[in-house]
RODO-948784 format. One line per field, with one value per residue (C-alpha): residue in one letter; x, y, z. Coordinates in steps of 0.5 Angstrom, whole numbers, padded with zeros to 4 digits. Layout:
REM residues N
r: [a:...]
xx: [X:...]
yy: [Y:...]
zz: [Z:...]
REM end
This chain:
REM residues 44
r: [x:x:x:x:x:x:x:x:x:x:x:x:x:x:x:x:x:x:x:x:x:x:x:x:x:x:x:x:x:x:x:x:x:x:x:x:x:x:x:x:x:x:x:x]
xx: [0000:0002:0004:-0002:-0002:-0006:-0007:-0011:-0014:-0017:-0018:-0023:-0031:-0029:-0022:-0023:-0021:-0026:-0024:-0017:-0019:-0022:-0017:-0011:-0015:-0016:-0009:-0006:-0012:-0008:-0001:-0004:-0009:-0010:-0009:-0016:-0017:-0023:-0024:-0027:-0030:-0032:-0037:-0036]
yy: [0000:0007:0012:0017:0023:0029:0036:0042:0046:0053:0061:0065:0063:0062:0061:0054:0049:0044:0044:0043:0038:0034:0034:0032:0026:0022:0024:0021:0016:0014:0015:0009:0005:0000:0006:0008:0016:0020:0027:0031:0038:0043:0047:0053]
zz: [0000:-0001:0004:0005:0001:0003:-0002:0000:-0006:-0002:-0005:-0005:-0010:-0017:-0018:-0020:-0014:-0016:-0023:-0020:-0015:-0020:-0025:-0021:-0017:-0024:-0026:-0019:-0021:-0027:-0023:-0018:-0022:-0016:-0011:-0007:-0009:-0004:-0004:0001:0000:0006:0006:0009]
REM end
């Protein structure tokens, strides 16, 4: 199993964290197809 990654996306509305946020799950997805990606959003 790998090691536990963590990355936070933050900012201000409309800057595009959710964009970003989405892209580089399915392109750690595609790093380590075999490894689980979860993503969590916060609402404020």
């Amino acid at each position: 199993m790998a090691a536990l990654r963590q990355i936070a996306f933050y900012g201000k509305g409309g800057i595009g964290k959710s964009t970003t946020k989405i892209v580089s799950a399915a392109v750690a997805k595609g790093l380590a197809p075999m490894e689980p990606v979860i993503l969590f959003g916060a609402a404020a």
